[in-house]
Z-matrix of the N, CA and C atoms (Angstrom, degrees):
N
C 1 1.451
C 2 1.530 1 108.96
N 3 1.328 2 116.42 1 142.34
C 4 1.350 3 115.57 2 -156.71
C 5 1.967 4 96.05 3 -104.28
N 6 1.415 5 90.73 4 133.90
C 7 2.014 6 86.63 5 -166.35
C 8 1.992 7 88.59 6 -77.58
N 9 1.634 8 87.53 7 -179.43
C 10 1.623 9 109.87 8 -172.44
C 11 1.410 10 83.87 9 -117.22
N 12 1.438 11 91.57 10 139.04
C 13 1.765 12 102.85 11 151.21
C 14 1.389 13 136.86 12 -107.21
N 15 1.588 14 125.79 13 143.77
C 16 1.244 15 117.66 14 -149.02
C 17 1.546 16 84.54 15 -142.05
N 18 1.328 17 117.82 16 164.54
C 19 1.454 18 152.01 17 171.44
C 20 1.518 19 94.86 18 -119.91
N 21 1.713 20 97.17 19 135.50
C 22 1.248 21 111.90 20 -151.92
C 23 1.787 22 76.82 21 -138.25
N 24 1.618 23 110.88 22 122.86
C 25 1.530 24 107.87 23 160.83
C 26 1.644 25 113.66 24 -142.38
N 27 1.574 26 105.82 25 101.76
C 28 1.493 27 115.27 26 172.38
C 29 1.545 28 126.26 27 -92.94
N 30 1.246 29 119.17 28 146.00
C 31 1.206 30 137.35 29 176.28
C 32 1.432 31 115.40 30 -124.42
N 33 1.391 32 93.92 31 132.68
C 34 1.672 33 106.04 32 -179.00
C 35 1.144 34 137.59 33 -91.92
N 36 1.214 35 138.78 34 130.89
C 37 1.444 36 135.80 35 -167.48
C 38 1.843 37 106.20 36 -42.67
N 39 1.223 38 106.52 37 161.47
C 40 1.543 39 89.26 38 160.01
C 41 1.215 40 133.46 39 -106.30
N 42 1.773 41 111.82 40 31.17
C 43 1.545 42 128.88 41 144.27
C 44 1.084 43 126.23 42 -97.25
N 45 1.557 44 107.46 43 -4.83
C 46 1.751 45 104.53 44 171.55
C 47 1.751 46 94.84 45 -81.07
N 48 1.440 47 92.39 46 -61.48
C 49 1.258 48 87.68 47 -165.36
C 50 1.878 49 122.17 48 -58.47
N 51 1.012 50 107.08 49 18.05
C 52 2.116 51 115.82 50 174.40
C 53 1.503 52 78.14 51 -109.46
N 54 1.309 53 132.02 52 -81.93
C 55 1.676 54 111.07 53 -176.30
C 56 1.312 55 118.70 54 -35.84
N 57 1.179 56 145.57 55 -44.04
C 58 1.515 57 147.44 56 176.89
C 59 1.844 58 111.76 57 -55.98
N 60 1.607 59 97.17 58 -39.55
C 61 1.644 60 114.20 59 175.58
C 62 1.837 61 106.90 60 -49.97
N 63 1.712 62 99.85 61 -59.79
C 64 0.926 63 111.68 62 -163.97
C 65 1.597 64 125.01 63 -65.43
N 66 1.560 65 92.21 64 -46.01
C 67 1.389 66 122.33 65 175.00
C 68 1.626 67 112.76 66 -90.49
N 69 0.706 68 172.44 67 159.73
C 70 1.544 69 164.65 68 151.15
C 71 1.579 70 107.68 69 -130.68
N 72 1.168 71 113.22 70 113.85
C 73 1.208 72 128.17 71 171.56
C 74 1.758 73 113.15 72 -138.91
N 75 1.150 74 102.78 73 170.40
C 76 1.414 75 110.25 74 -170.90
C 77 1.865 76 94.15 75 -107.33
N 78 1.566 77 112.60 76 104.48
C 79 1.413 78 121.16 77 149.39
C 80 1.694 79 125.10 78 6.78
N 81 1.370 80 79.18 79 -83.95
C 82 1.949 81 121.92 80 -160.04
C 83 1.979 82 83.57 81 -26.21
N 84 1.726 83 128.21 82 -67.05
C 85 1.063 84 137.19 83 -155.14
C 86 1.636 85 108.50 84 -39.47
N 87 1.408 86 107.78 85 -29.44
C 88 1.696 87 94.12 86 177.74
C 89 0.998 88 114.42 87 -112.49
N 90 1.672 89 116.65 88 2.78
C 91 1.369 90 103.83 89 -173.20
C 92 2.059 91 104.38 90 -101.77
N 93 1.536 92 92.45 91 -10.71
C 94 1.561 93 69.90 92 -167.88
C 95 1.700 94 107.28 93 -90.25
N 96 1.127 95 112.66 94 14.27
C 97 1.575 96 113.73 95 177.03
C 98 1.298 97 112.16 96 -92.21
N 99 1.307 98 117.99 97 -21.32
C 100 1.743 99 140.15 98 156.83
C 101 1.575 100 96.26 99 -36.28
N 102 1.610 101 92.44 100 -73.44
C 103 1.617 102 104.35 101 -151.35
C 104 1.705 103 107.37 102 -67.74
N 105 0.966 104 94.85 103 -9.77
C 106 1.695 105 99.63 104 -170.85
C 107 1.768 106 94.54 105 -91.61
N 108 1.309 107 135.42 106 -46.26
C 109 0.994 108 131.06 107 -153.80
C 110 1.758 109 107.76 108 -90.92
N 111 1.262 110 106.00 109 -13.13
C 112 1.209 111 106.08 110 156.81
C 113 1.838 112 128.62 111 -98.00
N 114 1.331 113 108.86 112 29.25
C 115 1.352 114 138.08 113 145.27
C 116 1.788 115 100.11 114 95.11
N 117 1.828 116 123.58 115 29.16
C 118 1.264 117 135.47 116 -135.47
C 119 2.166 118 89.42 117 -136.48
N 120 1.237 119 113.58 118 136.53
C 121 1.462 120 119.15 119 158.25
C 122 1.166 121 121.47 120 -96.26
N 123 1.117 122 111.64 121 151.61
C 124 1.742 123 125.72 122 176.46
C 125 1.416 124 104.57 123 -102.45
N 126 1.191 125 135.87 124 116.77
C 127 1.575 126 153.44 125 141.61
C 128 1.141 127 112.34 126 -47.47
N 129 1.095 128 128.90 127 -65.51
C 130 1.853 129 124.24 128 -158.20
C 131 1.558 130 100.41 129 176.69
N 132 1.534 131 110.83 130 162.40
C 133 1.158 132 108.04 131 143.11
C 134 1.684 133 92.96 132 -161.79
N 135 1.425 134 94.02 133 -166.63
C 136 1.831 135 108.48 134 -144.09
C 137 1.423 136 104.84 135 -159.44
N 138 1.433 137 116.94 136 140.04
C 139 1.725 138 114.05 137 -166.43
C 140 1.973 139 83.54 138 -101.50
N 141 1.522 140 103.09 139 133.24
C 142 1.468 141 99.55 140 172.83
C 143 1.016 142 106.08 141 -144.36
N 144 1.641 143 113.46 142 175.21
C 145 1.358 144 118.49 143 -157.86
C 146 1.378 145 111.45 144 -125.25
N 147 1.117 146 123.33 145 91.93
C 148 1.229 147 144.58 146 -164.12
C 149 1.773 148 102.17 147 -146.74
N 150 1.175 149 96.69 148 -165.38
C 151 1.677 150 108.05 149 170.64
C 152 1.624 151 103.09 150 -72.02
N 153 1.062 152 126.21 151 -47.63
C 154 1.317 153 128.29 152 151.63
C 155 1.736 154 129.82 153 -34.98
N 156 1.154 155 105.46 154 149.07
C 157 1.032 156 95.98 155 -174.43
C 158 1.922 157 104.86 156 -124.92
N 159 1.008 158 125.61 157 3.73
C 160 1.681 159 152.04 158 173.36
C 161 1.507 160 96.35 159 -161.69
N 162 1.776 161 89.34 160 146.82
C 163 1.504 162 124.50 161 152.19
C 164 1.736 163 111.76 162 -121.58
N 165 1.229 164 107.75 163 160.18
C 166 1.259 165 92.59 164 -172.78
C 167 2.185 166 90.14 165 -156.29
N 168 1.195 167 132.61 166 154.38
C 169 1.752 168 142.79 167 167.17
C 170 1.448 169 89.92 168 -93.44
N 171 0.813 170 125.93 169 135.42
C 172 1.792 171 131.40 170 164.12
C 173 1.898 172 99.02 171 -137.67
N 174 1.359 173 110.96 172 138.50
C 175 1.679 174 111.56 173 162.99
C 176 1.649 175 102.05 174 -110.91
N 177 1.470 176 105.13 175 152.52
C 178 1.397 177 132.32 176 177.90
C 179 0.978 178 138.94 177 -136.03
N 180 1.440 179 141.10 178 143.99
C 181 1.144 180 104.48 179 -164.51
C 182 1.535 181 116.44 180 -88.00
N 183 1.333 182 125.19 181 -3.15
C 184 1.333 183 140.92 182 167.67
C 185 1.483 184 127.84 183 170.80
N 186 1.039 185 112.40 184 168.00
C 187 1.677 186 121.46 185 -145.95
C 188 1.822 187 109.14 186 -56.85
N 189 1.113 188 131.82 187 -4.97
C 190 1.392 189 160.49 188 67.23
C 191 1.023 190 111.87 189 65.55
N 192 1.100 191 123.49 190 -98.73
C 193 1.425 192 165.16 191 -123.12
C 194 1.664 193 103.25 192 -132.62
N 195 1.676 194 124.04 193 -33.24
C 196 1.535 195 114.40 194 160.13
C 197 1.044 196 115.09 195 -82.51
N 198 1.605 197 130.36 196 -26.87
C 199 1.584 198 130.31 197 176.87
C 200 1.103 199 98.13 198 -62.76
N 201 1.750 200 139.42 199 -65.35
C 202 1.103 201 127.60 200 -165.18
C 203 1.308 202 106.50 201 -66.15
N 204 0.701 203 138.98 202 20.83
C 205 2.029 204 139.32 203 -167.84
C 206 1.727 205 84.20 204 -112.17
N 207 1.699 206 108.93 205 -57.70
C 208 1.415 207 109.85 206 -166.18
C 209 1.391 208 114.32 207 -57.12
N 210 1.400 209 122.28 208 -50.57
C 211 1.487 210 147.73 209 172.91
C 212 1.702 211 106.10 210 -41.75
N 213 1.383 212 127.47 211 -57.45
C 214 0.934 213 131.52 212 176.24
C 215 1.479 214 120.66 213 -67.32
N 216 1.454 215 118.18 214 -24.16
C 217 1.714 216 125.28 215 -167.74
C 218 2.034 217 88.71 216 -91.72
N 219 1.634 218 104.38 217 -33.31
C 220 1.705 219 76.41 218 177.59
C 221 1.208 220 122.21 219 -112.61
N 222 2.034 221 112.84 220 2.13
C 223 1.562 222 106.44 221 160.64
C 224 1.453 223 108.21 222 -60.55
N 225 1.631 224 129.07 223 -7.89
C 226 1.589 225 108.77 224 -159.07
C 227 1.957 226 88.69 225 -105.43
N 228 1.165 227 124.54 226 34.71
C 229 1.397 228 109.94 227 165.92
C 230 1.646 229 112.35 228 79.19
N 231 1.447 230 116.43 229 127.41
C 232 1.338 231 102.23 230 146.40
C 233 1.857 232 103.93 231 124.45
N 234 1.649 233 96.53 232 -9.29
C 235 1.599 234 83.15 233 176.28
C 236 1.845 235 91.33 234 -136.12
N 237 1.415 236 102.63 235 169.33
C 238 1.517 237 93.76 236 -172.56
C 239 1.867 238 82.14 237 -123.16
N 240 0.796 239 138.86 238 44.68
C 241 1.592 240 134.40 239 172.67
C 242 1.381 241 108.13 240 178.08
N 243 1.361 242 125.33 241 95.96
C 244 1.740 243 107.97 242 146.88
C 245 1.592 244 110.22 243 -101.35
N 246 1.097 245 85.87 244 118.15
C 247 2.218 246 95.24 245 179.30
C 248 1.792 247 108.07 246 -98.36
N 249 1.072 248 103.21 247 131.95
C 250 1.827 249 93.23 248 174.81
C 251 1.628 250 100.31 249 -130.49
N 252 1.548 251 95.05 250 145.13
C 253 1.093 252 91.04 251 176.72
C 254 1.711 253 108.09 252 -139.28
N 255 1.518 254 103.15 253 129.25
C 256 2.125 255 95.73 254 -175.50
C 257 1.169 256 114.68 255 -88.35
N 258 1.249 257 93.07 256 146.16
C 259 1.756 258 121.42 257 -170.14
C 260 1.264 259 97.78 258 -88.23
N 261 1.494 260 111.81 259 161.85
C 262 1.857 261 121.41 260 153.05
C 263 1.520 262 85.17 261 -134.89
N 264 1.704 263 96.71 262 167.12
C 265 1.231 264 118.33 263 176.00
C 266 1.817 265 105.59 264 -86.15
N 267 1.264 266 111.66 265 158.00
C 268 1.448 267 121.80 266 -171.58
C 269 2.161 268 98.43 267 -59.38
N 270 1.252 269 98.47 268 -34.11
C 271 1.336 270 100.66 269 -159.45
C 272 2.053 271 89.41 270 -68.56
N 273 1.348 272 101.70 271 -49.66
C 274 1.634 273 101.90 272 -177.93
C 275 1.810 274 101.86 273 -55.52
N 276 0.800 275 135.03 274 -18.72
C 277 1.907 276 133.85 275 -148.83
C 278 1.704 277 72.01 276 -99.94
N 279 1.564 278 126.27 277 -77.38
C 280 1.635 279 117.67 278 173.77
C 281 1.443 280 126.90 279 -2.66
N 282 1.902 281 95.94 280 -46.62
C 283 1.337 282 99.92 281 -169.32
C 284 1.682 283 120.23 282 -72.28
N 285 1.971 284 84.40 283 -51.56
C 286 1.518 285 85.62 284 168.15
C 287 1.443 286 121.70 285 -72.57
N 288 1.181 287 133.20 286 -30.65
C 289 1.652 288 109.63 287 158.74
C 290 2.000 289 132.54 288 -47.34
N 291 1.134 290 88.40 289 -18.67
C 292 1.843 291 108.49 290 173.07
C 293 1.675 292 74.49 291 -73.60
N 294 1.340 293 133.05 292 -116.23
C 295 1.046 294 167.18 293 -63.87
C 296 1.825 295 69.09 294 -97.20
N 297 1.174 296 105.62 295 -78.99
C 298 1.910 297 112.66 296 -176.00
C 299 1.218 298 124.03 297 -26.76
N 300 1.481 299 104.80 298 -24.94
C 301 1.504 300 121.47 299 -178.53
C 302 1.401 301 110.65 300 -68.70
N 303 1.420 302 101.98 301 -29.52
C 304 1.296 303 95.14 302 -163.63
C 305 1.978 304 105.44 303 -104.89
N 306 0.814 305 92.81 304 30.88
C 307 1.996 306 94.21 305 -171.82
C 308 1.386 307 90.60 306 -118.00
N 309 1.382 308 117.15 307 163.34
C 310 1.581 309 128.09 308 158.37
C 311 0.999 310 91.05 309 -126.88
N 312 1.468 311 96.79 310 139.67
C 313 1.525 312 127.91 311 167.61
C 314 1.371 313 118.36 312 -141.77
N 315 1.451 314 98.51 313 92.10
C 316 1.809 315 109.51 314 150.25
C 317 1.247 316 148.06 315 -39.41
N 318 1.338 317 115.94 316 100.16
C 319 1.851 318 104.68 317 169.98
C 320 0.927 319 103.27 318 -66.64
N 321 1.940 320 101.80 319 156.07
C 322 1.182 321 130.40 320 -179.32
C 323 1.375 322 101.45 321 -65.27
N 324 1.813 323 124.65 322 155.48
C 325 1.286 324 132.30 323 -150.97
C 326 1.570 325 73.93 324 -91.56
N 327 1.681 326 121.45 325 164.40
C 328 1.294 327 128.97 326 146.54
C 329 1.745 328 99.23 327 -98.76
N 330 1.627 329 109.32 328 141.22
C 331 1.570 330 111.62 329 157.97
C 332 1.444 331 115.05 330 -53.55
């Protein structure tokens, strides 16, 4: 079964993140045994500076399987946002630009 890829962007409370100040550890250690054990790879992730406070590539095997990933990362405390967002590969986006090509689609008339 071929996994999905997702963009993963969390934000941290601002008591995790004074524990994180205090304490400094690297995340990734509990989360990627999560993602693995629910049959899913970890790509990378990256501390950024946005409203976010991490981005992260995660694969899954379907939309499934990242909600419950999401559900579980903020029933356990400590972030005030997990946002996901799914990727396609450039070669799939090809497809749907073929595919779009071929539909008409009308705007609505203005009076």
């Amino acid at each position: 079964m071929a996994l999905e890829t997702y963009l993963v962007q969390v934000a941290f409370t601002a008591d995790a993140m004074a524990g994180l100040v205090k304490n400094p550890e690297n995340r990734l250690s509990s989360m990627i045994p999560i993602v693995e054990k629910m049959g899913g790879r970890f790509i990378g992730s990256w501390i950024s500076f946005s409203e976010y406070d991490s981005i992260a590539v995660i694969e899954m095997p379907d939309q499934v399987h990242i909600k419950a990933f999401s559900m579980a990362a903020m029933a356990g405390g400590g972030l005030r946002h997990f946002h996901i967002t799914p990727m396609m590969s450039f070669e799939k986006g090809v497809e749907a630009m073929k595919l779009a090509g071929d539909l008409a689609y009308q705007a609505p008339q203005e009076d």
